[in-house]
DRENDO-1510 file (C-alpha; in Angstrom, 1 decimal, always signed):
<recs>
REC; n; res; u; v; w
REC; 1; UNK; -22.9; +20.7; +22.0 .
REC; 2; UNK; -23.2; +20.0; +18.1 .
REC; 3; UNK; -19.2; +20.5; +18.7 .
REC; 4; UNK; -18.6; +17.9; +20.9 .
REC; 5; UNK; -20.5; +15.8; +19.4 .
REC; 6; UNK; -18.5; +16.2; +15.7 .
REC; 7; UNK; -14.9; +16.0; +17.7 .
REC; 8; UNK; -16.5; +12.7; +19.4 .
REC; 9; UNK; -17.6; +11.4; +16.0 .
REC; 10; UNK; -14.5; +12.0; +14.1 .
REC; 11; UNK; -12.1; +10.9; +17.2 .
REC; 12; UNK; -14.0; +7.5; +17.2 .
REC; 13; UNK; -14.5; +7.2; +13.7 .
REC; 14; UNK; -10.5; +8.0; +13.4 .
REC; 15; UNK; -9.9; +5.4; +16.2 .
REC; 16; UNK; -11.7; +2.3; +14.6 .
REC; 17; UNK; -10.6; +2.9; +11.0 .
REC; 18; UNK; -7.1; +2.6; +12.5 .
REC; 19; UNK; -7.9; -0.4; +14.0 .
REC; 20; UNK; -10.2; -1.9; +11.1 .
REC; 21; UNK; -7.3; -1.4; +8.5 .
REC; 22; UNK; -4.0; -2.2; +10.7 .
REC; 23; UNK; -3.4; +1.7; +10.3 .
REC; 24; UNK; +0.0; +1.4; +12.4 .
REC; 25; UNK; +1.2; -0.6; +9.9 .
REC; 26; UNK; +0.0; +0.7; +6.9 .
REC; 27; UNK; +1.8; +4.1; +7.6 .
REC; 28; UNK; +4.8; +2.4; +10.2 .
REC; 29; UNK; +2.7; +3.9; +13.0 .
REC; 30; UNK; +4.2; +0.3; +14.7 .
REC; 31; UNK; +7.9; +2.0; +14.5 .
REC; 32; UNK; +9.0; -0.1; +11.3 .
REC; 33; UNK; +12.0; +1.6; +9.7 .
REC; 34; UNK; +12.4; +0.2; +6.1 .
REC; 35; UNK; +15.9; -0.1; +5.0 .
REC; 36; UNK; +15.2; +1.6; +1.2 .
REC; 37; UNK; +19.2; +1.2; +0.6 .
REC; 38; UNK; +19.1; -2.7; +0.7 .
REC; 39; UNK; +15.6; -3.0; -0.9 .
REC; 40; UNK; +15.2; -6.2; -2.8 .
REC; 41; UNK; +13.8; -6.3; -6.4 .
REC; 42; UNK; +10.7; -7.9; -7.1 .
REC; 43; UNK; +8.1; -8.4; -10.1 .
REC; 44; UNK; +4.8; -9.0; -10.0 .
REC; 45; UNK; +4.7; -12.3; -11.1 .
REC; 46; UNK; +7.0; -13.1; -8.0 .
REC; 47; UNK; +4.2; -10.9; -5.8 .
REC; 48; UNK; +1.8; -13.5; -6.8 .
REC; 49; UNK; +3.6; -16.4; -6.0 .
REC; 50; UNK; +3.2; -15.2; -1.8 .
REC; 51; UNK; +1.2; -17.7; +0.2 .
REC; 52; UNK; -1.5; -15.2; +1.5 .
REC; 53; UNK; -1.9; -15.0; +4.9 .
REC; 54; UNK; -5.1; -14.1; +6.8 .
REC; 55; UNK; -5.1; -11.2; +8.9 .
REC; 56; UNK; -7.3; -9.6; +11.4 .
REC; 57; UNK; -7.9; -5.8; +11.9 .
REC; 58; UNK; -5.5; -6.1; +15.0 .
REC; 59; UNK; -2.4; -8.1; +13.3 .
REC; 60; UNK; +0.7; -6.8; +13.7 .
REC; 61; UNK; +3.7; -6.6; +11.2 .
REC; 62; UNK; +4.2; -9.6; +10.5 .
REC; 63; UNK; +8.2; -11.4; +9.6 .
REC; 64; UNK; +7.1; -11.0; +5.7 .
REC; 65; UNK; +5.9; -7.4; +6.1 .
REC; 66; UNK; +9.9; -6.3; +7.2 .
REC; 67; UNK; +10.8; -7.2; +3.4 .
REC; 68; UNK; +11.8; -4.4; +1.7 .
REC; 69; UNK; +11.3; -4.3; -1.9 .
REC; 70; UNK; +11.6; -2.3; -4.9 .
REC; 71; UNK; +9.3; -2.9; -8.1 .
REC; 72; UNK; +10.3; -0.9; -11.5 .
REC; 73; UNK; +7.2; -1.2; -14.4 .
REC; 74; UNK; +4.7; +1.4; -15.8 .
REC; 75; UNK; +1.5; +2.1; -14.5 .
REC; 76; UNK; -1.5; +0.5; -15.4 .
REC; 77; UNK; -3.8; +2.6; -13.1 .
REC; 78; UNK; -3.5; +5.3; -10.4 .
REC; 79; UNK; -6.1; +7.0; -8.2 .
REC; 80; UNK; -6.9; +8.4; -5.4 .
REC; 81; UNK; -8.9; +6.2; -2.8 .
REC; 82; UNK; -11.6; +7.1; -0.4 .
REC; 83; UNK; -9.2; +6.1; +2.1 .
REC; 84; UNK; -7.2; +9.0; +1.2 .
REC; 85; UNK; -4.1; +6.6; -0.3 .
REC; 86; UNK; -2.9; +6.8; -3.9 .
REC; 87; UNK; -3.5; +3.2; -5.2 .
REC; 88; UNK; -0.6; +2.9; -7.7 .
REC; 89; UNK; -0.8; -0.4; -10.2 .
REC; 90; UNK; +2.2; -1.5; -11.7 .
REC; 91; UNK; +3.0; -3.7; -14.6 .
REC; 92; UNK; +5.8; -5.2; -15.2 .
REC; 93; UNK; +5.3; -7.8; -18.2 .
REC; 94; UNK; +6.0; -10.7; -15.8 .
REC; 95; UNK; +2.8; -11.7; -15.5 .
REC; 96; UNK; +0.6; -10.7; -18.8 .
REC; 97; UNK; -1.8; -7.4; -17.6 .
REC; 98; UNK; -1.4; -8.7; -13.9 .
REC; 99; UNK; +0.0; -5.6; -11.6 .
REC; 100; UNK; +1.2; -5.1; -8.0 .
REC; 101; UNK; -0.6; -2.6; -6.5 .
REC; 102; UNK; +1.2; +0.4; -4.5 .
REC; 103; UNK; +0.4; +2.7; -2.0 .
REC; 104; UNK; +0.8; +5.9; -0.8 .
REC; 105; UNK; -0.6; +6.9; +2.0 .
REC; 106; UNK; -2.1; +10.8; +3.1 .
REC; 107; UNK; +0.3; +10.8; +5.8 .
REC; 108; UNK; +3.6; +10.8; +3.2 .
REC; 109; UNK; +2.4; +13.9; +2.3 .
REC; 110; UNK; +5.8; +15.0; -0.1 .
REC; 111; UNK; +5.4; +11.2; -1.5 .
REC; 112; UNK; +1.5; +11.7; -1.9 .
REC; 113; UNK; +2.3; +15.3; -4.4 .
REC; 114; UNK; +4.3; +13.1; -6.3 .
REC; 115; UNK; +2.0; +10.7; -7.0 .
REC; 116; UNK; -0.6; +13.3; -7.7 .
REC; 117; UNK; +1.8; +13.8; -10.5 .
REC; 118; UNK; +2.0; +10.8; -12.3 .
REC; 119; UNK; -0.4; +9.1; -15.1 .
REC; 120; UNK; -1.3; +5.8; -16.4 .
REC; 121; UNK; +1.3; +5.0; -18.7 .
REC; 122; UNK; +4.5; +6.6; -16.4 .
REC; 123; UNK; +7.5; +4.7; -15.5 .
REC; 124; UNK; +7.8; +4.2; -11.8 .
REC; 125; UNK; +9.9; +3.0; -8.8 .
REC; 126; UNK; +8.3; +2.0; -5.7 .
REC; 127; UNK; +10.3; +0.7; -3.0 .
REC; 128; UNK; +8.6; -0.3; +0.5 .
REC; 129; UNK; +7.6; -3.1; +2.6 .
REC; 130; UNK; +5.4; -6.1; +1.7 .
REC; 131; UNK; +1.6; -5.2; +3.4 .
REC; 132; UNK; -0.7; -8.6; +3.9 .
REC; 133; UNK; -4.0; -6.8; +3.1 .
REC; 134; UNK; -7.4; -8.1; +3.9 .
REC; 135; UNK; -9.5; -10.2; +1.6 .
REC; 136; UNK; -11.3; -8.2; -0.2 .
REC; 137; UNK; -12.9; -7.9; -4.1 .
REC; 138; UNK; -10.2; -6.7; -6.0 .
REC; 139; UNK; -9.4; -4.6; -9.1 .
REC; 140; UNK; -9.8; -7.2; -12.1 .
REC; 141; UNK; -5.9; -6.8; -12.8 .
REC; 142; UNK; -4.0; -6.9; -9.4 .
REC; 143; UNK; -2.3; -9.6; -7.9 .
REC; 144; UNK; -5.0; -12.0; -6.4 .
REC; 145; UNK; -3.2; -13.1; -3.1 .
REC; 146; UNK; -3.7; -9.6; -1.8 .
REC; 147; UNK; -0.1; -8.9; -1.4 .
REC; 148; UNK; +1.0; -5.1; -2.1 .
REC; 149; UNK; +3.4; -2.5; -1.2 .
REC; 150; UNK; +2.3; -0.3; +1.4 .
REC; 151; UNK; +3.6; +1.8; +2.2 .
REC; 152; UNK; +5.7; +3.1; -0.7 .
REC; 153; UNK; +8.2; +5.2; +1.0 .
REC; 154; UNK; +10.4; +6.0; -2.4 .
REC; 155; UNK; +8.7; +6.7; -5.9 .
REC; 156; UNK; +10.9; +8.1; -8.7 .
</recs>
């Protein structure tokens, strides 16, 4: 009994944190195929300058969200979230101490032992689509218009 009721729990708790954080298209669940060959560069400062866009725990992939892009700096902080994602911030001077903030989802797992790999400090490459995240407090450095890559699907 105690069984079932742990499968149920998880299941459902599974279910709606899919659905709470637009899980399909966090990981490309939604069948998104990002083209990393014709990846655009970006900067953070250019990262900031996206209108942000409000989105619901149900939105899908939006038009802006099928950019590909590819953002070279250092990081500036890396971690590893409750959500099971490495958060990756990357600086890039563009914008004084302001970074972009990467991630790398549990599901990527070769990506995700890479990341476990790198320090503050590292020179990276992260290419990916744009995400539209939810308004939320964030880190005191990050972009501010909730705009980040996610997921990264190349690091180097």
């Amino acid at each position: 009994m105690i069984r079932y009721f742990t499968t149920l729990w998880i299941f459902c708790s599974v279910a709606s944190a899919q659905i709470h954080e637009r899980w399909d298209v966090k990981t490309l669940g939604d069948g998104f195929k990002p083209d990393t060959a014709n990846a655009r560069r970006i900067n953070v400062k250019e990262i900031s300058l996206i209108p942000k866009v409000r989105v619901g725990n149900t939105t899908p992939r939006m038009d802006r969200e099928k950019e590909v892009v590819r953002i070279e700096g250092t990081i500036s902080r890396i971690q590893l979230e409750n959500d099971g994602d490495y958060h990756i911030e990357v600086t890039d001077g563009t914008l004084g101490d302001s970074t972009a903030d990467c991630e790398i989802p549990e599901v990527f797992a070769e990506l995700h032992s890479y990341a476990s790999h790198k320090k503050v400090g590292d020179p990276i490459t992260v290419i990916g689509p744009l995400f539209q995240d939810k308004f939320h407090k964030p880190s005191k450095w990050r972009t501010r218009n909730f705009w980040e890559i996610h997921p990264g699907v190349y690091l180097k």
